[in-house]
C-alpha positions in Angstrom: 73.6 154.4 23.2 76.4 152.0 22.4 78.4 152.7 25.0 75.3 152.1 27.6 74.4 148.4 25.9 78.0 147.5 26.2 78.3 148.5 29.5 75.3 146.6 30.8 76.3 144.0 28.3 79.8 143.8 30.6 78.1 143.8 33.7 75.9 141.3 33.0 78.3 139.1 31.6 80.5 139.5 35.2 77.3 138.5 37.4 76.2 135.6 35.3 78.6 134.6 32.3 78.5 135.0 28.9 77.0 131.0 28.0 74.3 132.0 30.5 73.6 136.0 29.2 73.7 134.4 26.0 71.1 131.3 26.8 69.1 134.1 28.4 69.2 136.3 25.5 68.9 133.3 23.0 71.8 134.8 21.0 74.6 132.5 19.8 77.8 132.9 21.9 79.1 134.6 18.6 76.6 137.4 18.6 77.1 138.0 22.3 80.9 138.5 21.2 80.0 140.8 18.4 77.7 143.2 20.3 80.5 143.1 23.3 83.1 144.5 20.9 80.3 146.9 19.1 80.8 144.8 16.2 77.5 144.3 15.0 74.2 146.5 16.2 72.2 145.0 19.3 68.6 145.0 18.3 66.1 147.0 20.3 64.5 143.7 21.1 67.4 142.3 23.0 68.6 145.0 24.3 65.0 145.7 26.4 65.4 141.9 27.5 69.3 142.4 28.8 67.9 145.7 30.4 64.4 144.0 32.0 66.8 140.9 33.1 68.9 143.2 34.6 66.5 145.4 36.9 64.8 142.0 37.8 67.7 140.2 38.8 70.6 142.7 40.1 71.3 145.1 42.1 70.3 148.5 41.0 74.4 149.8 41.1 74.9 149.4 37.3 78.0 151.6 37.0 
């Protein structure tokens, strides 16, 4: 499960930027940073919000 979140945490971060992923998420720019190196566990919560954000706004070619 890790390796998806960081994956789609990546690719979201490529399309939109990590100030803007982390103002959608509502996550200091920190916590984006420790859930990008698997620092600290992404909770559930946010990690249904990067995932709905994603399917609504991108492509559906999440490699």
């Amino acid at each position: 499960m890790l390796d998806t979140q960081k994956r789609l945490l990546e690719y979201a971060v490529q399309r939109i930027g990590r100030a803007a992923l982390a103002a959608r998420l509502r996550v200091p720019l920190a916590i984006l940073d420790d859930w990008l190196m698997a620092l600290t566990p992404m909770p559930t919560a946010k990690f249904i919000a990067l995932v709905e954000y994603v399917l609504d706004h991108f492509d559906s070619n999440v490699h």
